[in-house]
N, C-alpha and C positions, 0 to 999 in steps of 0.2 A: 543709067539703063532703066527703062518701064520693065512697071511689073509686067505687061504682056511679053514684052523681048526675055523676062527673064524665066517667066514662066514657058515660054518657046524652049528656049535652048534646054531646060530641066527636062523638058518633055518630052526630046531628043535625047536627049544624054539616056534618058529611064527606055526606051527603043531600041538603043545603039547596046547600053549594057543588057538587053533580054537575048539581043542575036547574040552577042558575044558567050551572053552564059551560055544559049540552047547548044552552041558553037563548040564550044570547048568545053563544058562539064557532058553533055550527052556518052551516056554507058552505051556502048558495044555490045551486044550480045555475047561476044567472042571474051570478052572480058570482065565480066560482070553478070551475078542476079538479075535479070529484068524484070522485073512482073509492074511491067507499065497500064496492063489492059487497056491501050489503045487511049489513056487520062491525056496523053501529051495530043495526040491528034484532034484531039475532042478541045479542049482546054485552049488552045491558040489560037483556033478559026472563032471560036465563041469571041474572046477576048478584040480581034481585030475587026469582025463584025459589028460587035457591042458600041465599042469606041467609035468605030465610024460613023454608023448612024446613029449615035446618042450623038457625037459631035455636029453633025450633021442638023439634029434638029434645033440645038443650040444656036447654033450659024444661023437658022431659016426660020425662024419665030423666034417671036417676044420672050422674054424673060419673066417668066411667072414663080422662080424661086424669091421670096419676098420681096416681090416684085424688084426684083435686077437689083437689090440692095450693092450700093458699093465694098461693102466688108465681104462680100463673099469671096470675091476675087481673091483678095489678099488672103482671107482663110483655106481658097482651095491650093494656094500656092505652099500653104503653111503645110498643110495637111502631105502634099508630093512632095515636101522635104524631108517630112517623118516618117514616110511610107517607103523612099528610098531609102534612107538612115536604118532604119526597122529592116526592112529586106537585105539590103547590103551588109548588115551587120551578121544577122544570122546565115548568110551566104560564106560568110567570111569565117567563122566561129564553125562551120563544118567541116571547111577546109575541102582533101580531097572526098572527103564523104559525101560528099555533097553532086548530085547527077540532075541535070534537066528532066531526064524521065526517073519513073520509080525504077532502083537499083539497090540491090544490100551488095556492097562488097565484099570479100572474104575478110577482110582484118576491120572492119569497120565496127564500131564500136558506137552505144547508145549515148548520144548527146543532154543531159542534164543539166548544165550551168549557162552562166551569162541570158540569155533572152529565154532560152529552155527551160529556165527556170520557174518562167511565167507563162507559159505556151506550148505546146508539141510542136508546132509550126508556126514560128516567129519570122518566117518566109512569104508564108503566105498569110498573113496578119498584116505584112506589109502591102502586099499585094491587093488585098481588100482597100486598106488604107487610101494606096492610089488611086483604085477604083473610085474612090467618093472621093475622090480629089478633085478626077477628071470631068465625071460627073456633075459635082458642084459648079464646077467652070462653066459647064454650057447655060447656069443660073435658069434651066428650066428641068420645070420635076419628070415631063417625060423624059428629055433627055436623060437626068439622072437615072430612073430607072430603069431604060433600056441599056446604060452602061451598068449599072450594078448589080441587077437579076440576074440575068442570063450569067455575067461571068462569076458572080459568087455559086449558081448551082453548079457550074461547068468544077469549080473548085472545092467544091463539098464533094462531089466524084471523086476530084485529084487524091482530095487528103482520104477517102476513103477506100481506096486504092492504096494507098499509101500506109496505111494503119495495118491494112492485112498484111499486105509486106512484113512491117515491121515488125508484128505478133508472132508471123512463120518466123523469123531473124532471131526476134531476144527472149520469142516467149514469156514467161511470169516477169521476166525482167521490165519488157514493155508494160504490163500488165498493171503492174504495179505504179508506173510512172504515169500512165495515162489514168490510174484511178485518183491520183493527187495533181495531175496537171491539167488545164483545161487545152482544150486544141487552140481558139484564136484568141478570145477577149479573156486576158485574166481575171478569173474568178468569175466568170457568167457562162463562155461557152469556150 
């Protein structure tokens, strides 16, 4: 198999599981805390936009990330292995606490260990990840940037969105966790 076949099919697979999760972890109003403020509507079109035409420009101009080095490829493949591993894992390690939009449960309980350990959102850590994954791939800097801007501010809304949730939830308890844990890069931010 090429690396382009196989970086295809990963790229699919990382697609196919985003509809799945929106699909099946999305909170009901009728059953859950929402306080989404509208992070999911905002958050998706950014993201399928982003991609599109950063991939887009990749496609339809030269390669000006050092200059179309062949390691990038293989790095951006590397990078959407770790970025799914890294999302999936922490998707996984939530369990049912875990909702497409922002949701506190009634029995849901503050995540600390395994990737939480080093992150508040080891979710979206992955998420960034892939971004520069995908980015990388079109091996040109506008394309990169037009896939990593736009959807990292779309996701600094999410998680902040998300943080107030979580403050009204566990209170001192969040409070505390978030003053010893960083949100995405452990120990920078």
């Amino acid at each position: 198999m090429t690396l382009s076949a196989f970086w295809t099919i990963l790229n699919w697979i990382w697609i196919a599981s985003e509809v799945l999760i929106l699909v099946i972890t999305r909170t009901r109003r009728s059953s859950g805390n929402v306080h989404d403020r509208g992070s999911l509507l905002i958050l998706w079109p950014v993201i399928v936009i982003s991609i599109t035409i950063g991939t887009w420009i990749g496609e339809s101009h030269p390669p000006t990330i050092f200059g179309g080095a062949h390691w990038i490829r293989p790095l951006s493949l590397a990078l959407l292995i770790a970025g799914l591993a890294i999302r999936w894992t922490a998707i996984v390690t939530l369990g049912r606490s875990f909702s497409a939009n922002v949701a506190i449960h009634a029995n849901q309980t503050l995540h600390k260990t395994g990737l939480f350990r080093f992150v508040r959102h080891p979710s979206y850590s992955g998420m960034v990840i892939l971004f520069v994954a995908v980015g990388l791939n079109t091996r040109n800097w506008i394309g990169l940037a037009i896939i990593l801007i736009p959807t990292t501010i779309a996701l600094l809304y999410r998680i902040h969105v998300e943080e107030a949730a979580l403050t009204r939830a566990f209170g001192q308890e969040y409070l505390d966790y978030s003053g010893c844990t960083k949100r995405l890069i452990p120990g920078i931010y």
